[in-house]
C-alpha positions in Angstrom: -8.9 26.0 13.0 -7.6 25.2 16.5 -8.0 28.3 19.1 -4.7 29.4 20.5 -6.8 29.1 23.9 -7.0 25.1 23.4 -3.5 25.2 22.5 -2.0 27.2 25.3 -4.5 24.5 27.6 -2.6 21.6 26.0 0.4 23.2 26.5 -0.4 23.6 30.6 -1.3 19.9 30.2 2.0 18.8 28.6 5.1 20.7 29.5 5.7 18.7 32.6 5.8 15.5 30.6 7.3 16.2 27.6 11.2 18.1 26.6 10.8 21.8 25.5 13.0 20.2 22.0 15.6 22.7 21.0 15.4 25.5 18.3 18.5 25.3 16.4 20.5 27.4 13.7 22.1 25.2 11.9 25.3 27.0 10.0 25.7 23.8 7.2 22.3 24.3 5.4 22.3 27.8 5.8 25.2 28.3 4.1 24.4 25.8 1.5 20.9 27.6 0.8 22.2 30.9 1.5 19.0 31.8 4.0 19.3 30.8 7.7 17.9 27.4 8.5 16.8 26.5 11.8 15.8 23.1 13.2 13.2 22.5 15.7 14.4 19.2 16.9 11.4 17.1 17.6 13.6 13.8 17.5 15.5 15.0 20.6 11.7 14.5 22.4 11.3 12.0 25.1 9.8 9.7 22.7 12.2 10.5 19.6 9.1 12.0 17.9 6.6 15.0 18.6 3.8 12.4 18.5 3.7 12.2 22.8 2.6 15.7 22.5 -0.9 14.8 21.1 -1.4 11.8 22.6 -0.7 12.9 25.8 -2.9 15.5 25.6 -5.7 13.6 24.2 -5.7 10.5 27.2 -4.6 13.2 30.0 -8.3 15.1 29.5 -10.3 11.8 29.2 -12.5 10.9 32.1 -12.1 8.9 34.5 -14.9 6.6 33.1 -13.0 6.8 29.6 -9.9 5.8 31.4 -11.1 2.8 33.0 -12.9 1.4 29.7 -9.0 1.4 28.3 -7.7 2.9 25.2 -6.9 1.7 21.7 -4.8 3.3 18.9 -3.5 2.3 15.6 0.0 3.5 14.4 3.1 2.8 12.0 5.1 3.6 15.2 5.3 7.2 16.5 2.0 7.7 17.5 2.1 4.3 19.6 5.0 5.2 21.5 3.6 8.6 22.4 0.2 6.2 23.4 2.6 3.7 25.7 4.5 6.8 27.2 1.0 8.3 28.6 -0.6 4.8 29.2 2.4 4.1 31.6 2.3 7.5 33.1 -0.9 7.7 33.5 -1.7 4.2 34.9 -4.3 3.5 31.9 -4.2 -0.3 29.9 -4.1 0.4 26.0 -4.0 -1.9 23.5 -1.8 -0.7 20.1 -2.9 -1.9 16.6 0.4 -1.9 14.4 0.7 -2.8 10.6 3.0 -6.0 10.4 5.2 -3.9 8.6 6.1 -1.3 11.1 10.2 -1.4 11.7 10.8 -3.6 14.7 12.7 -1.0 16.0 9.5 1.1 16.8 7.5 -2.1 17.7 10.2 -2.6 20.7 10.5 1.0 21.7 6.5 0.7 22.3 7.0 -2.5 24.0 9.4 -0.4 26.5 7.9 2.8 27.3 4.4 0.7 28.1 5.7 -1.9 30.0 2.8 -4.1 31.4 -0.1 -1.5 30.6 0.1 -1.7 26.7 -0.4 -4.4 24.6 0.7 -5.2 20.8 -1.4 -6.3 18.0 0.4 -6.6 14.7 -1.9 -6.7 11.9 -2.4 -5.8 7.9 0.1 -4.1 5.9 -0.9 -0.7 6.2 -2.3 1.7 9.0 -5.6 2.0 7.6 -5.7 -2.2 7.9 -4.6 -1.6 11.5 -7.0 1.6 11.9 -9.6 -0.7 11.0 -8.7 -3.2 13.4 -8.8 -0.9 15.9 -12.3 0.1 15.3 -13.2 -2.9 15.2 -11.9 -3.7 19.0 -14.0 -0.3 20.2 -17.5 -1.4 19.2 -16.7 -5.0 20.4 -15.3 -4.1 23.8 -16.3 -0.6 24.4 -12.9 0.8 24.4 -11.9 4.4 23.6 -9.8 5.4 20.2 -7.2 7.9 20.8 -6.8 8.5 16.8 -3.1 9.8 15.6 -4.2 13.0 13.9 -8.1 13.6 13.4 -8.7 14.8 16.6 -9.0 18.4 18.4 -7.0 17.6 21.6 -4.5 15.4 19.3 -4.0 18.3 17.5 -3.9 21.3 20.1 -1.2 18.9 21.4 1.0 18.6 18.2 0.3 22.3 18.0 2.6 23.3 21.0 5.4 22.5 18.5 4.6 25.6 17.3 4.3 27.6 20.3 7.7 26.5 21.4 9.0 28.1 18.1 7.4 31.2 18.6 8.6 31.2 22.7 12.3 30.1 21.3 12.4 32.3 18.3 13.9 35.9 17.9 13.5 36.5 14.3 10.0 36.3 12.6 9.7 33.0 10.5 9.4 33.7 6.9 8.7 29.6 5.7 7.8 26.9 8.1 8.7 23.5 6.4 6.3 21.0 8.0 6.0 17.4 7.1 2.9 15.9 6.5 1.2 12.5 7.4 -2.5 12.3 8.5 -2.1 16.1 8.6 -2.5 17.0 12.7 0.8 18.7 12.7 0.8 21.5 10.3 -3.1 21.7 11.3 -1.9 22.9 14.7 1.0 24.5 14.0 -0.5 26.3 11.0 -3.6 27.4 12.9 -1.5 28.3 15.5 0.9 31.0 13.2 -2.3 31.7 11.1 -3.1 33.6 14.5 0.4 35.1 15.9 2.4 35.2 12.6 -0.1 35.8 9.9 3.3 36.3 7.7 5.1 32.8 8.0 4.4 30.9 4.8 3.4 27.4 5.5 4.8 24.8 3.3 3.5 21.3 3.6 5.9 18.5 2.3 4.9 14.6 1.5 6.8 11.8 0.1 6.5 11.6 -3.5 5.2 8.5 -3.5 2.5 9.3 -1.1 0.8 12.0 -1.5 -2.4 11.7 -0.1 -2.4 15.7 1.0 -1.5 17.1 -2.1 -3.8 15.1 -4.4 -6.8 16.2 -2.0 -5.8 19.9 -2.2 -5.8 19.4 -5.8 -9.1 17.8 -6.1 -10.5 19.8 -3.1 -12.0 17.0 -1.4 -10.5 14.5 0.4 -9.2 11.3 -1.5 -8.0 8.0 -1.0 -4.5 6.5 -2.6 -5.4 2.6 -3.9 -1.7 2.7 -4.4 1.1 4.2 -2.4 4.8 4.1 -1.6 5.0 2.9 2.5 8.9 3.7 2.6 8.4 6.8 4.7 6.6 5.1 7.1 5.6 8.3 9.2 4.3 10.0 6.8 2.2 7.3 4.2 -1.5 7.3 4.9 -4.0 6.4 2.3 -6.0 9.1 3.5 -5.9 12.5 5.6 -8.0 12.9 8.5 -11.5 14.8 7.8 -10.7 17.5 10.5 -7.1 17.9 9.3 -7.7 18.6 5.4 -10.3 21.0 6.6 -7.6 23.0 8.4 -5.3 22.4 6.1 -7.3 24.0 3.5 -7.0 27.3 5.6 -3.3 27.1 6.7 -1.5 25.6 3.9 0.4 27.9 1.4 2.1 25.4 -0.6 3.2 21.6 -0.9 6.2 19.8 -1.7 6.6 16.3 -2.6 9.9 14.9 -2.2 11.5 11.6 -3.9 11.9 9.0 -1.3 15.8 8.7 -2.8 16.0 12.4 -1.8 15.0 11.7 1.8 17.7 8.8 2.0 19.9 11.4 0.5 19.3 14.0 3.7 18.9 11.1 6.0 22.4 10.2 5.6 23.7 14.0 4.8 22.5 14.5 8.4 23.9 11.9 10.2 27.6 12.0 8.0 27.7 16.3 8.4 25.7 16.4 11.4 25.5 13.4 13.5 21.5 14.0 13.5 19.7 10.8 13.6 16.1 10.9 11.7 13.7 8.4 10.4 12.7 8.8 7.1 9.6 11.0 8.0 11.8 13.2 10.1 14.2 14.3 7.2 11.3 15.6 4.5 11.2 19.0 5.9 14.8 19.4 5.2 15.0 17.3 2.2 12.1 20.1 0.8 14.7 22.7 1.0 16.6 21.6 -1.9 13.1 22.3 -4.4 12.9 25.5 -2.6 16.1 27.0 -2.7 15.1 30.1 -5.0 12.2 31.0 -2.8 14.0 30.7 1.0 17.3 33.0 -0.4 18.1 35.2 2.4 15.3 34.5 4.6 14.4 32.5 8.2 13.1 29.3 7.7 12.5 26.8 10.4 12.6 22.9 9.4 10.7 20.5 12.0 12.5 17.6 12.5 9.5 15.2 13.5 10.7 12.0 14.4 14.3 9.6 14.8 13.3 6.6 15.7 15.0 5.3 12.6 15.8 1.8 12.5 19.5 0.7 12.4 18.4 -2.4 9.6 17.2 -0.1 7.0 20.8 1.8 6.5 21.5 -0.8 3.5 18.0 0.1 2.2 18.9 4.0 2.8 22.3 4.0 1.7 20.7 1.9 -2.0 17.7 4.2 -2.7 20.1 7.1 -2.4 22.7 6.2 -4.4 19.9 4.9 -7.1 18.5 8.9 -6.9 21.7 10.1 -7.6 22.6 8.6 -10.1 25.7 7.1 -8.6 24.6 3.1 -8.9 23.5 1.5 -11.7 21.9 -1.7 -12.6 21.8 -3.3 -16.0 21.1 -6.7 -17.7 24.5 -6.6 -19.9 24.5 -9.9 -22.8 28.2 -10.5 -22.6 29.9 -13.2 -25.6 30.0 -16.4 -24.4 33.5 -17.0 -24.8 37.0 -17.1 -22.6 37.9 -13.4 -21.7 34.8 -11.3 -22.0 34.6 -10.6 -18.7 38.0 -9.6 -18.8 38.1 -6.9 -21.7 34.7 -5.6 -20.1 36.6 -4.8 -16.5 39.8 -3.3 -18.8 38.0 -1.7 -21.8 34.9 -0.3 -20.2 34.8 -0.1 -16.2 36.3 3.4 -14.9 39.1 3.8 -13.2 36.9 4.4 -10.4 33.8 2.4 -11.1 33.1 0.0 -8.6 30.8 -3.5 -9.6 28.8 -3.8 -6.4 26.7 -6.7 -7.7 27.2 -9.7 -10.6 24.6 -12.7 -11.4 25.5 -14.7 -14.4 25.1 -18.4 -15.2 26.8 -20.3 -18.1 24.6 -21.7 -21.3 26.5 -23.5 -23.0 23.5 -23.7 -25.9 24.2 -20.4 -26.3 25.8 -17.5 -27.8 25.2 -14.9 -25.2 24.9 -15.4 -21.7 22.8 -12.2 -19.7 24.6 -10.6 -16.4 22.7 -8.9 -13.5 25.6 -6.6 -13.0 25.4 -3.4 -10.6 27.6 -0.8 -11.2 28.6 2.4 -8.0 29.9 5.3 -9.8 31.5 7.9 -8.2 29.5 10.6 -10.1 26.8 11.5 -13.0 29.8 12.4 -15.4 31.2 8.9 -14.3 27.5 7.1 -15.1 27.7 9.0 -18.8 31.2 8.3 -19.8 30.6 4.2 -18.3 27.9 4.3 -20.8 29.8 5.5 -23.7 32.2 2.9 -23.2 30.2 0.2 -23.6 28.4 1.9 -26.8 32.0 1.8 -28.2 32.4 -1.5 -27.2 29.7 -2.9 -28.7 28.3 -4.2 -25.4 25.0 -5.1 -25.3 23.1 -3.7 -22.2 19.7 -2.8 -21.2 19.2 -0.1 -18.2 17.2 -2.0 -15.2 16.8 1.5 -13.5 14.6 3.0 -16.5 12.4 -0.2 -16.1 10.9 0.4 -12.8 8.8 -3.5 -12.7 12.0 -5.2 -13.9 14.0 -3.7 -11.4 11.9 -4.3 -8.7 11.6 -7.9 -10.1 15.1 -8.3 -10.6 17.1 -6.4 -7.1 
């Protein structure tokens, strides 16, 4: 585990660069869960994300040999920013390796907070491609890697979001809710109240569709996903560090996996009740409280909010996947008669009163009896979804569900 001592160090090193982030009660989820929730509100940081912490701390301690062979980093976005931020400070050239898919958003807030000193290499589809990149730019021109998570400095850094809970806090912590990627933040902030609050249960949460933490707790030994859901950008590795699953053997009391549709669901609870912006990583920790709700009853938990750089272009994307884990839209591949009218008796014998077709594909065969429709269908809840259904089973309409066929609905929408 990381020493309170090397964490207290970073903390020296860091607090004149960084925003002591607010510790927040926040009445709406703590009435909802009956327990009082508090946010630590890493998205408020100077770089909209706790990753400057590490990073920082990491290039502030390198030598002054190390700083004049320049750095190198690969990142989906948060940890590159932190990079740019202390490359710029500092006066150090980096070089970033991105995947091609990170959101442009994060791409041009690196571009910004590195000015002349950073530059941008956009390359393979995932951060592994681009960690491999990187690697490959160290051996070739003798450059230093400051790595995202798998490091003790990068870690004693991230763990100061810890410390500034236990400085802002005047109730002991019962659960810490702490989202996971490559694992350096809960390995920090989990050795850290390991040490000074024995008593907090750590509770590590992951998308569902990456789970590259879990599955090596299960198997206890780290593992590598061939296959894995990128939507939570943040927080999808293939694999977690070496030094970080170590640690989080130790400090981990639990993990959570959360649905991606249930962290579009929080993402735009938060901003519609709360006006809190958060990327897709930043909402799991709050997201987990819903598959914890028994548990947390009448007890202090504190959520860490880890990142909103969230990119404006994605709220279509957001807004679907939520609605789609809800239950509230529907897609189906519906065979209606070819004949004058069908249409018609379909929108005044089965559509609700308050269902809403958001989407309709249908071409004309005239060799045919049956023409198929793509039609989408926003209900305004489950109860909605099972009486639309019903309808059409009266009607004799024939339909196939594109939501319980996962390939064809990727295929199709």
């Amino acid at each position: 585990m990381i020493s309170s001592s090397s964490i207290n160090a970073a903390y020296d090193t860091i607090k004149d660069i960084v925003s002591q982030t607010p510790l927040v009660f926040d009445p709406i989820l703590s009435e909802r869960y009956g327990a009082n929730i508090y946010l630590k509100r890493e998205d408020l940081q100077v770089v909209r994300s706790y990753k400057i912490r590490g990073a920082y701390n990491k290039i502030a301690n390198l030598s002054k040999t190390d700083r004049d062979r320049g750095i190198v980093c690969a990142s989906a976005g948060n940890h590159a920013q932190g990079v740019a931020y202390s490359c710029h400070h500092l006066g150090i050239s980096g070089r970033i390796f991105m995947p091609s898919t990170t959101p442009k958003q994060k791409i041009r807030q690196v571009r910004m907070f590195g000015k002349e000193l950073i530059e941008i290499v956009l390359v393979g589809d995932t951060y592994d491609e681009a960690y491999a990149a990187a690697m490959d730019d160290c051996r070739e021109n003798n450059t230093v890697f400051i790595h995202p998570f798998d490091d003790e400095r990068v870690i004693a850094g991230q763990a100061t979001v810890g410390l500034e809970i236990l400085m802002q806090s005047t109730f002991h912590v019962d659960y810490m809710m702490v989202p996971i990627g490559g694992g350096g933040l809960i390995s920090g902030v989990g050795s850290l109240f390991r040490e000074k609050s024995p008593g907090t249960k750590i509770i590590g949460v992951e998308p569902e569709g990456a789970p590259a933490m879990k599955a090596s707790l299960d198997k206890g030994e780290r593992i590598r996903l061939e296959n894995f859901e990128k939507f939570v950008d943040g927080a999808a590795v293939a694999t977690v560090g070496k030094l970080t699953f170590d640690i989080a053997q130790e400090v981990i009391d639990d993990m959570i996996l959360v649905p991606e549709g249930k962290v579009c669901t929080t993402i735009l609870q938060l901003y519609n009740e709360e006006a809190i912006v958060v990327e897709p990583a930043g909402a799991l920790s709050i997201a987990a409280l819903n598959f914890y709700a028994d548990e947390i009853k009448g007890k202090s938990v504190v959520c860490i909010i880890s990142g909103g750089n969230n990119d404006i272009t994605r709220t279509e994307e957001i807004k679907e996947r939520s609605l789609l884990y809800e239950g509230l839209k529907h897609y189906y591949i519906i065979r209606f008669p070819q004949r004058s009218g069908a249409l018609r008796d379909f929108l005044n014998k089965v559509l609700g009163p308050d269902d809403d077709i958001t989407h309709f594909e249908y071409t004309k065969k005239n060799s045919r009896e049956q023409g198929p429709a793509l039609v989408g269908i926003e209900t305004r809840s489950r109860e909605d979804y099972l009486a639309l259904e019903e309808r059409m089973r009266t009607q004799k309409i024939n339909f196939k569900s594109v939501n319980e066929s996962p390939d064809l609905f990727h295929f199709l929408i």
